[in-house]
N, C-alpha and C positions, 0 to 999 in steps of 0.2 A: 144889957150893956154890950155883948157882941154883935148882938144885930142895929145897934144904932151909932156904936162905933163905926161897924163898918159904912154904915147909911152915910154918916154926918162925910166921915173922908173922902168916900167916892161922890159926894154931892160938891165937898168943897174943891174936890181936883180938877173933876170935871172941865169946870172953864177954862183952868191953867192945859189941860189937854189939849182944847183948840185953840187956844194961839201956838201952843208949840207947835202941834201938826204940818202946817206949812214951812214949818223951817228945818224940819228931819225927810220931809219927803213922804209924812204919812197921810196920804190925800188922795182919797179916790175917782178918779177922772172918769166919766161915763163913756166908754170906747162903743158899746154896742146897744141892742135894745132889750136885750135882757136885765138889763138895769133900771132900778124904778126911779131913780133921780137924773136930771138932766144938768145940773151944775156939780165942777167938783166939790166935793165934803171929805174932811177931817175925817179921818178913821184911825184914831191914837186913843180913844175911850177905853177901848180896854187895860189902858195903863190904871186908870183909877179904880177901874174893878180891881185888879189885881192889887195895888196899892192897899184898897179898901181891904179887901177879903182876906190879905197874906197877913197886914198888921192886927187885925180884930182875932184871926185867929191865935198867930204868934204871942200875942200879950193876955188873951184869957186860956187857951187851952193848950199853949205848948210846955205850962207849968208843971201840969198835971199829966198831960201826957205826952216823954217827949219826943214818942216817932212821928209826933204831928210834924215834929223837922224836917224829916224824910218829903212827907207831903207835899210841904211849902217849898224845899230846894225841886223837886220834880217839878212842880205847877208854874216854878221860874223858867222852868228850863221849855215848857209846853210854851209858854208864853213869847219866850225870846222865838222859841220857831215861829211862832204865827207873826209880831213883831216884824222880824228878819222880811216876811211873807208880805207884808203889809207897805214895806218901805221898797224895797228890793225885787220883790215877786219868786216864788219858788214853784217850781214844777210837782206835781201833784204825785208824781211816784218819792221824791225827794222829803214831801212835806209829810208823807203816810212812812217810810222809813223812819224820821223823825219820830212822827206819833211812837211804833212799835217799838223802838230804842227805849221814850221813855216809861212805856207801860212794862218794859223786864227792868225798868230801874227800878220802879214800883213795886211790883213784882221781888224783886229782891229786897228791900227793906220791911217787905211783911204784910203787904196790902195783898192781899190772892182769895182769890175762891174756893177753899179747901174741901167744902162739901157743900148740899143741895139738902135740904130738908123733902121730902116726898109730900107736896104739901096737902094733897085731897087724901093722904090715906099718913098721916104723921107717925102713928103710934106703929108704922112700918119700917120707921128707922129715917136712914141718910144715905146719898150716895156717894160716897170720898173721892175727891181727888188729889193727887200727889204726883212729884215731879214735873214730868212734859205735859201733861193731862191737863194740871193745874195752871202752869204758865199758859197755855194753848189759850185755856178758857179764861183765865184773868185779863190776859191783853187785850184778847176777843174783843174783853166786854169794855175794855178802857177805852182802845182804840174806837170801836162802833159810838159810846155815848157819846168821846169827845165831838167825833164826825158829826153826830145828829145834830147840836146844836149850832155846830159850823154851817150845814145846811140849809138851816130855819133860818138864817140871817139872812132875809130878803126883804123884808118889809120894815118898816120904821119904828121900832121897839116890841120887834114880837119876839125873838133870841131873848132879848133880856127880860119881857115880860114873862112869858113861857118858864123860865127859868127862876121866876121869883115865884111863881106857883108851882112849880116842881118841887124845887127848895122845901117853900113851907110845907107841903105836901110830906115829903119825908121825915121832914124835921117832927111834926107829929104824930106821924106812925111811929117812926123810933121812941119816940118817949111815952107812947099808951101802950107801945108793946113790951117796951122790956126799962125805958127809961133811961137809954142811953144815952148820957151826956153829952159825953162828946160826938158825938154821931150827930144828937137833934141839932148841938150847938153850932157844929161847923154849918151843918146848911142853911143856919139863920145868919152866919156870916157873910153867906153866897148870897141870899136872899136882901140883905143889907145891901151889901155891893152893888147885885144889879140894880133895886129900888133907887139911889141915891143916884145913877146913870141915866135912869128912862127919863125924868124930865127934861136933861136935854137930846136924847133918842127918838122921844114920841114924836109922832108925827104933828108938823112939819120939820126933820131930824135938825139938828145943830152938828150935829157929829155922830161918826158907826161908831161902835166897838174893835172893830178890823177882825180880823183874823186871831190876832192875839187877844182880844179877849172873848172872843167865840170859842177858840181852841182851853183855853182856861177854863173858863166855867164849865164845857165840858169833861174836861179831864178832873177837876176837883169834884164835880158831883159824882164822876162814873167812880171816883175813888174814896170818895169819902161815906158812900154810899155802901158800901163794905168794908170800913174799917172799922174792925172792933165785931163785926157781929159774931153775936153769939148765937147758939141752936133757936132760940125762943125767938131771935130776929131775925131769922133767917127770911122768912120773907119779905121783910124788911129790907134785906139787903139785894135782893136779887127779883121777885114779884112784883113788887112798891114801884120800885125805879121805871122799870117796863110800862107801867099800867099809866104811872102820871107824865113820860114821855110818850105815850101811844101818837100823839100828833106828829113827831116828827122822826119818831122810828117808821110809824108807818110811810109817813112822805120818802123816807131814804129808802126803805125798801121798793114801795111804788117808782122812785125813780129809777133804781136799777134794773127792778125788772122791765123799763118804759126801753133805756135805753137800750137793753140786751135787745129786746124785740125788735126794734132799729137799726141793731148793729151799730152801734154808737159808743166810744168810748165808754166807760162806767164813770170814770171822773170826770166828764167832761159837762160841763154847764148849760141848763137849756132852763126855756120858760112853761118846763112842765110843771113845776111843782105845787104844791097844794094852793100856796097863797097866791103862787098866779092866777091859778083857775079860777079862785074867788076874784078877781080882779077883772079878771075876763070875762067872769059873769056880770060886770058892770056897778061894780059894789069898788067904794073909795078905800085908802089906805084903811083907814081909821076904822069902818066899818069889818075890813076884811081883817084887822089884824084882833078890834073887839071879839070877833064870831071864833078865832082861834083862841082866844083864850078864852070862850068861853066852854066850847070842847075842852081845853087844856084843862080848866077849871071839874067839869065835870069827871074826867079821867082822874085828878087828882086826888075828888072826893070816890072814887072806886076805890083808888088805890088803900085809902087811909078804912074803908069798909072792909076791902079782903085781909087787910093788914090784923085787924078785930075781928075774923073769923066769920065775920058776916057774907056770906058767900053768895046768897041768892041777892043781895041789894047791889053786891058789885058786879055779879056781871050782868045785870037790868043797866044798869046803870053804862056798862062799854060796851053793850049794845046801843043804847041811844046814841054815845061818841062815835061809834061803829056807824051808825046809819045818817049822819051828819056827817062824815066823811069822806061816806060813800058818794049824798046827794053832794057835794062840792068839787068832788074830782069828776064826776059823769056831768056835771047839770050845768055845763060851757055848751053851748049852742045845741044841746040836748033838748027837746019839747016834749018830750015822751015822759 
């Protein structure tokens, strides 16, 4: 029921999205050629994720547990800045202040990283954090997620697709590892949301997500994703996440280190990224954004391996995502 609650709302807003879009000013005009559409499109979808995702969780799991409040008031608050961003335009130091503000909001109502399980060597303990330590690293990791799938939003339902096999992805590690309810269930909520958005996303798009719901779904996974864990889920909370995002932490990382080498702003926007190069290498939306999720796919099933202790199948398995990532960022006018 939470995952098709949120499916059916974000399926039925959707359309009420794009017609409103042109009359708030959330419309994206193609100014340069780093954009992969040439007419403007609607970019107000992330209202219906958001809509979707805050009410499926709100009415199944804020009963039972009510700092899930906490959650949903932060994931407004992530939204309206992207939102704000999407209508208006915000500068990129403005919009990461934002971020960091709400990740020690988070951060204060109980979402933090308290400690690390040692995970190849377990029966050797944990490594605690407290205080500064702890905030450092909780925001770190809100801010970074949220970033990653802000990033991935280039092509026409790879953000949202990417993120519905993230979602499921953790959603079943947490519950074969320890059976966390509310953990598996919030991300079947995320996973609803974006599902019930990609049909009008996929390519040929009808509407983005914008900002504000790039910035969401990143913030609710990067938080939801460690809320509640306990020692048995610790990898769960912190391993999982990593391994079934490997697509586009590694794209954010490869772009920063692209632009540093350049001397190029670090936030500043280019046509280096993963899904361009697939592009470049003469491969169509559709094709290029299937092959990512079919990586995302494969990382997801690592993730939910290493999560069951199965260790030698998961990293077989992110090296193959490892070596499919490599051939797509090198193999643009590469013949070697």
């Amino acid at each position: 029921m939470v995952f098709i609650t949120s499916l059916l709302l974000a399926l039925a807003l959707t359309p009420a999205a794009i017609f409103i879009a042109p009359k708030i000013g959330a419309v994206d005009i193609p100014k340069d050629n780093r954009r992969m559409h040439n007419i403007p499109m609607p970019r107000f979808g992330g209202s219906a994720i958001f809509v979707g995702a805050t009410a499926s969780i709100a009415i199944f799991l804020v009963p039972e547990n009510p700092r899930m409040v906490g959650i949903l008031i932060c994931g407004a608050l992530i939204y309206i800045l992207g939102l704000v961003d999407d209508i208006r335009g915000m500068s990129a130091k403005v919009k990461f202040l934002g971020q960091v503000v709400v990740g020690c909001a988070a951060f204060g109502i109980g979402v933090r990283i308290n400690f690390i399980q040692l995970f190849f060597a377990p029966e050797s303990g944990y490594t605690f954090f407290s205080g500064l330590s702890a905030l450092i690293l909780t925001v770190a990791w809100i801010v970074g997620v949220t970033n990653t799938i802000n990033l991935i939003d280039g092509l026409d339902g790879l953000a949202s697709g990417v993120t519905i096999i993230a979602s499921l992805s953790i959603a079943y590690a947490a519950f074969i590892t320890s059976g966390q309810e509310a953990g598996s269930l919030s991300m079947l909520a995320l996973a609803g949301a974006a599902l019930g958005f990609l049909p009008f996303n996929f390519h040929p798009a009808k509407i983005f997500m914008g900002d504000g719901g790039a910035l969401f779904l990143g913030f609710m996974f990067a938080s939801l994703s460690i809320e509640g864990a306990t020692k048995s889920a610790t990898v769960v909370a912190i391993v999982a996440p990593v391994l079934v995002l490997g697509v586009p932490i590694f794209d954010t990382a490869f772009a920063i280190l692209r632009r540093m080498i350049n001397k190029r702003p670090i936030m500043e926007a280019d046509k280096g990224h993963l899904h361009h190069r697939i592009m470049a290498a003469g491969f169509g939306q559709k094709r290029a954004v299937l092959m990512l999720y079919g990586i995302s796919g494969v990382m997801g099933l690592a993730a939910v391996l290493l999560s069951d202790r199965l260790y030698v199948e998961a990293v077989a398995l992110t090296v193959i995502a490892a070596t499919l990532i490599y051939v797509f960022l090198t193999g643009s006018g590469d013949k070697k």
